[in-house]
Each structure stands twice: as structure tokens, then as C-alpha cells.
N, C-alpha and C positions, 0 to 999 in steps of 0.2 A: 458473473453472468446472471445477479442477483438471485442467485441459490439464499438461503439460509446460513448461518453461524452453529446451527444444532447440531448436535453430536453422530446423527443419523447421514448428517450431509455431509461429514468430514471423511477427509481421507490423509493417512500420514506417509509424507513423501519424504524422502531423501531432496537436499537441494539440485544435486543431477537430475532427479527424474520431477521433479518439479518442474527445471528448465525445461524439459524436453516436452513436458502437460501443455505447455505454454507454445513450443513451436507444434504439438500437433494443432491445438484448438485453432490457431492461423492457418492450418488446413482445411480444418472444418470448417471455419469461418471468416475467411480470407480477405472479407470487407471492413470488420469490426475494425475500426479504429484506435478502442482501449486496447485490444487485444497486442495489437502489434507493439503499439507503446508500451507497453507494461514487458515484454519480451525482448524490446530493445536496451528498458532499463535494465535488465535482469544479466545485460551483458558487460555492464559495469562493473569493474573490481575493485572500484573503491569510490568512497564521498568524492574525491578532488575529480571525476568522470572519465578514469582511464577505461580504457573498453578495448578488449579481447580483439587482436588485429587478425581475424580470421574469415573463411569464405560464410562464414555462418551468421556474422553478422553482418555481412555485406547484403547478403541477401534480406536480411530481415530490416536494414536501411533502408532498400530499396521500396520494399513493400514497404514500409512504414510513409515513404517518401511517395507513396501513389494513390496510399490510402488519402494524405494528406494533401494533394491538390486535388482532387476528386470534392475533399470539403469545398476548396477553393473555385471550382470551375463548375458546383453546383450551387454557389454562392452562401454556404453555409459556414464560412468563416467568419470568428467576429472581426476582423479588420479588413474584410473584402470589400475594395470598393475606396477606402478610407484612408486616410494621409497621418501623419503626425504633422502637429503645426512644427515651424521651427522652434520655438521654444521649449515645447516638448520633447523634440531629440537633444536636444541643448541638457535640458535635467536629466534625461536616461543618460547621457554619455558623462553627463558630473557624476552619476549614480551609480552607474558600472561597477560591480565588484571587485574587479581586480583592478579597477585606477585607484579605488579608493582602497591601496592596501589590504584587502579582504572584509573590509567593515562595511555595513550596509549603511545608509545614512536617516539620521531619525528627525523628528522635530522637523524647526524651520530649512533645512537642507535638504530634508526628502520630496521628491518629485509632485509625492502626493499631498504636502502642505498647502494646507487651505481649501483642496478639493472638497468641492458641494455637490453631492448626488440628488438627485432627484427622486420622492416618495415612492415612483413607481420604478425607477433602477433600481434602490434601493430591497425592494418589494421583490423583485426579478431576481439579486442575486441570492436572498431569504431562500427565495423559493427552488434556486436551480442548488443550493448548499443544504435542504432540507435530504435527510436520514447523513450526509455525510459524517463524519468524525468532528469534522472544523468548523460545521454549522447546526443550526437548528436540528434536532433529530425530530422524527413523526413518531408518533403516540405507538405504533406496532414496531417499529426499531428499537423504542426505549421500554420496550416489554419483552422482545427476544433480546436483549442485553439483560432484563431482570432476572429471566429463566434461566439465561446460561452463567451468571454470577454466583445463582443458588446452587444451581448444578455443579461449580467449579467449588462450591464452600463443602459441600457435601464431601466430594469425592476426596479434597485434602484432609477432613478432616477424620476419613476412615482408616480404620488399621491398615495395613498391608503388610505384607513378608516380599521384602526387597533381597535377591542372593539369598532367600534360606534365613534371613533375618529379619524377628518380627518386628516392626515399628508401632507406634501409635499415629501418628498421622505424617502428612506429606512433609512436614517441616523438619519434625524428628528427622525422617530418612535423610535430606538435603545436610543437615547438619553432619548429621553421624558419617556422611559418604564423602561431604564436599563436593556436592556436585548438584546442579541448580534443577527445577522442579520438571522442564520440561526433560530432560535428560531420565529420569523415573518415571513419570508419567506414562513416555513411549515406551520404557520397557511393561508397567505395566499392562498396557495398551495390545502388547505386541505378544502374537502366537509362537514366537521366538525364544521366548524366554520363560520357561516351565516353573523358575523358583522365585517368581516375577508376578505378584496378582495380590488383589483386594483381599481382605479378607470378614 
């Protein structure tokens, strides 16, 4: 809801109550579009897209499914309006993942071999992939990534007493316990755990 990544913005949830973050804010916010798709993804139990056969996500289809012609019938889709030629369903349908054995197809067999964009599509998707992960970041994104880098160097590399047990930094502990950094971290983190903190 482009909050922050800062440590002030953070909240640490359990994945239960994570899920449930996720169907109130589609209360709150009942039009947002990411919102519901991100809570439909969430009802996925694995990569291969099995999903939880319950009323709970029935309902969250649905709203997902009225958010989603609402784009359509206020013409805010990008294929509203617009066809595939036949040749293009021809390469999507060679291209399909599961005809093609689970492999995606590269080179001169991919759909998109030889596609020629234009300066200003090209420009358009820059632009709509700017702060994302997968594209260009903006100058205050790749500055609150520098802050909480330093911040994350900081805090592994302080003592702590893990269980009653001093450490010298986060790696120490992970080692000596077997058990990976966010797994200490939260307890450090956490008013739960009294023999559990920085030092």
C-alpha cells in the first residue's frame, strides 16, 4: 500500500495472521485490485497452483473476479477491445507450458522471437517497472534499500545472547543453533523471549 521497508513500518506476523492482514485490508479496501490478488495468491499451497478448496476462497475469487471486469467494463484493460491475430494464438498455444512438457521455449521458438517494440512502448514499460524489483528502481527506492542494507549489517554484526547464550554476531548464533537468521532475529525482536536480545 506503498508504506516503507523501515523497521518503524514493520510488523512481524505469523503466516495465519498474515493471511487474515490480507482478507481484512479487502474489507477496508474492497476495490483494490492488488489487494485481492495477492490474497487469492496466498491461497495457494504450493508452486504447481493447488489452492485450498474452501468457502473462503470462493469468496475471495469472486471479489477478485468483479474487481477484475470492473477493469474491463471501465475499459482499463490492456487487451480490451483487442484480438490476438491468428498467428499469435498459434505461438501462445506452441508455447503453453504444459504442451511443451513443463519447459518454456527460448530463442527462435519463443512467441516473442523477433518482436520489435517501439521507443515509446518501450519507454512505457521502463516506466510502469520503475521502483519494481524486475526493473529500473528510482533514486529514493535505491536509497531506502541502502539504509536498510546498513541497518541489516549493523544489527548481524552485534553481539547478542541467544537462550542465555552469548554470541558474537548473527552468524555465530545461526551456526552454533542450526537454524537460519530470520528464525533469531524474531526472537530477538520479540517481547516473548526474555533470554533473547542484543547486546
Amino acid at each position: 500500500m506503498d508504506g516503507t521497508d523501515l523497521k518503524d513500518n514493520l510488523v512481524l506476523l505469523l503466516p495465519e495472521e498474515h493471511y487474515l492482514a490480507h482478507l481484512l485490508l479487502i474489507k477496508m479496501h474492497p476495490e483494490h485490485l492488488g489487494l485481492t490478488f495477492a490474497a487469492v495468491k496466498l491461497t495457494r499451497r504450493s508452486k504447481n497452483g493447488d489452492r485450498m478448496n474452501n468457502k473462503l476462497y470462493a469468496w475471495l475469487r469472486r471479489k477478485h473476479a468483479d474487481n477484475t471486469a470492473k477493469l474491463h467494463k471501465e475499459k482499463r484493460c490492456g487487451m480490451h477491445g483487442k484480438k490476438h491475430t491468428e498467428e499469435t494464438k498459434k505461438k501462445m498455444i506452441e508455447n503453453n507450458y504444459f504442451n511443451n512438457g513443463g519447459k518454456q521455449l527460448f530463442g527462435e521458438n519463443s512467441p516473442s522471437y523477433g518482436l520489435k517494440r517501439s521507443d515509446e512502448t518501450k519507454q512505457k514499460i521502463s516506466s510502469a517497472r520503475t521502483g519494481m524489483s524486475t526493473g529500473t528502481r528510482s533514486e529514493e527506492t535505491k536509497q531506502r534499500m541502502r539504509d536498510k542494507r546498513k541497518l541489516q549489517t549493523k544489527t548481524s554484526q552485534k553481539e547478542m545472547m541467544v537462550f542465555g547464550v552469548k554470541y558474537l554476531s548473527l552468524k555465530e548464533a545461526c551456526e552454533a543453533l542450526k537454524r537460519n537468521h530470520k528464525y533469531i532475529i524474531s526472537r530477538l525482536r520479540s517481547d516473548k523471549f526474555s533470554d533473547c536480545y542484543y547486546l
